[in-house]
N, C-alpha and C positions, 0 to 999 in steps of 0.2 A: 090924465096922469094915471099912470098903472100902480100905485104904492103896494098895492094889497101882492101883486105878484114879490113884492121885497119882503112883506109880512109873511107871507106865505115860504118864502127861500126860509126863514128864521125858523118858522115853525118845522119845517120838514127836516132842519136840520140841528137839532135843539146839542148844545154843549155836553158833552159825554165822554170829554177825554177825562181820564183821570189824570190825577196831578203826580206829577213826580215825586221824590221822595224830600227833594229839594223843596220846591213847590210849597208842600205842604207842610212839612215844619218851618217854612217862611208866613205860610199864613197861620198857622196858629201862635207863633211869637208874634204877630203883630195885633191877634186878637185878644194874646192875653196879658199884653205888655198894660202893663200899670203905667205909661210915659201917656199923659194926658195930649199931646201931641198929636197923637194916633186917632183921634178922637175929635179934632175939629176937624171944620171943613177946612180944604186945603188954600182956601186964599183968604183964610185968617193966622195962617200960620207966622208964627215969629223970624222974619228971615235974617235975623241973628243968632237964631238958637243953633247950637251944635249938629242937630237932628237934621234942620232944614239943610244947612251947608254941605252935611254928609253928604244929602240925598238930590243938591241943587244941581248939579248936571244931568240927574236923571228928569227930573222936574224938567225941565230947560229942551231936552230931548225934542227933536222934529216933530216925532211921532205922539208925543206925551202931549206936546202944547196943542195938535190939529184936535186929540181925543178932549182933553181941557176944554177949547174954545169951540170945539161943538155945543159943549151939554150948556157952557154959556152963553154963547147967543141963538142955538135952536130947541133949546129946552129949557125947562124949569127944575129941572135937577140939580142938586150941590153934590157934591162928594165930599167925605172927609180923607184924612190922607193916607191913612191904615188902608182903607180901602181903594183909591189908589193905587198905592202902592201894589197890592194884591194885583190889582188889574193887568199894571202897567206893563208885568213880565209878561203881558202874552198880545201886549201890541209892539209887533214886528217891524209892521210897515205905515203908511198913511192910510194906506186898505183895511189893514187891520183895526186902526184905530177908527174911523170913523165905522166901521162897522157896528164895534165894541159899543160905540157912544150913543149907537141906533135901538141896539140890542137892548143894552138899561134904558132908552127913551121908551122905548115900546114896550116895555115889560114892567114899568113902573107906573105909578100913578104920579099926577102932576107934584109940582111941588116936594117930592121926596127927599130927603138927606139919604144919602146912599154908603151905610158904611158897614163895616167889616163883616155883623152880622149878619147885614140883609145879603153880600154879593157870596158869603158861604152857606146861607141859608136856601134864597129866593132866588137868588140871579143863575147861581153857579152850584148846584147841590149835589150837580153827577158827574162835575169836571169842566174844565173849559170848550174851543172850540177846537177840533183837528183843522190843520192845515187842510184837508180834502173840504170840510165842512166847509169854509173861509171862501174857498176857491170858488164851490156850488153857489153859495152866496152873493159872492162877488160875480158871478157871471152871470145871475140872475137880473140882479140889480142896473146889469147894464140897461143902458135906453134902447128901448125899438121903436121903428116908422111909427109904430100905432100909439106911440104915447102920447102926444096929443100937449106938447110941451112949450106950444108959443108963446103963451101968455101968464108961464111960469118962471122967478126967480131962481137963476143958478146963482150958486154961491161957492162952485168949483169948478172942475170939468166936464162940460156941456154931456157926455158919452156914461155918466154915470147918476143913476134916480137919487143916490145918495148926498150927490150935492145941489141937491132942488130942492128950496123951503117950504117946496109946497108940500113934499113926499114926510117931514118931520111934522105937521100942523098934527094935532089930536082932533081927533074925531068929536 
C-alpha cells in the first residue's frame, strides 16, 4: 500500500486559499458565539434545540454524514459542531469530504476534540483547500498496479487509497 504518496499529495499541497469575506465572518461568529452549542461535540448535541433543527438538513447532507462517518469509524477524532460547521462549507462533494476527514486524521494527534480553535488555528491557519489543490490530491490518491492492495480492506471504491483501512491506520 502506497499511503505515504497520499501523505505526500497533502503535504505538497497544504490549504492556502483564503477565506472569503463570507467565510470568515461565518467563522468568527461561530467562534465567538457565547451559544454553548457550538462547543460540544456534534453527536451530543440536543436534536431538539432550535440551533440543531436550524442546521439539521445541513447535518443530514450526503456529503456532511460520508465526512462524519469517516472520522467515526476510521479515526479517533470527535468534532464539536462550531467546527463542523466551519468545515462543512467547503465539503462539495464525497471527494471533498473524505479528503477533508483525512486531512484532520493526519494532521492531528489520536484522540483529538477538533474544534473551532484548533481548525483556525492548526488545521486551516492560511485558508482552506483550492479546487486545483483537491483535484492534485484526489488524483494522487488514486490506486495504481503497484499498490499492492490484495490483502487490504476497502471500505468504498476499490479505484481510490482513500477508502482502504489500511491507508487511515497511524503509524
Amino acid at each position: 500500500m502506497n499511503k505515504q504518496r497520499v501523505i505526500d499529495a497533502f503535504m505538497e499541497n497544504k490549504p492556502c486559499t483564503p477565506m472569503t469575506e463570507d467565510e470568515t465572518r461565518f467563522m468568527f461568529n461561530v467562534l465567538l458565539s457565547k451559544d454553548p452549542e457550538f462547543s460540544k461535540e456534534i453527536t451530543e448535541l440536543d436534536k431538539e434545540s432550535e440551533l440543531y433543527k436550524h442546521f439539521e438538513p445541513l447535518i443530514k447532507g450526503f456529503q456532511m454524514q460520508i465526512f462524519l462517518k469517516r472520522l467515526e469509524h476510521l479515526t479517533s477524532l470527535r468534532i464539536t459542531f462550531g467546527a463542523f460547521l466551519i468545515i462543512a462549507t467547503h465539503l462539495e462533494n464525497a471527494g471533498s469530504a473524505v479528503m477533508h476527514a483525512f486531512y484532520l486524521h493526519h494532521k492531528l494527534p489520536v484522540n483529538t476534540l477538533v474544534n473551532t480553535v484548533e481548525v483556525a488555528t492548526n488545521l486551516f491557519p492560511w485558508g482552506f483547500f483550492s479546487d486545483e489543490q483537491l483535484e492534485k490530491i484526489w488524483d494522487a490518491q488514486k490506486v495504481k498496479v503497484d499498490d499492492g492492495l490484495d490483502e487490504c480492506t476497502c471500505y468504498g471504491a476499490q479505484d481510490n487509497l482513500l477508502d482502504y483501512v489500511e491507508t487511515w491506520k497511524k503509524e
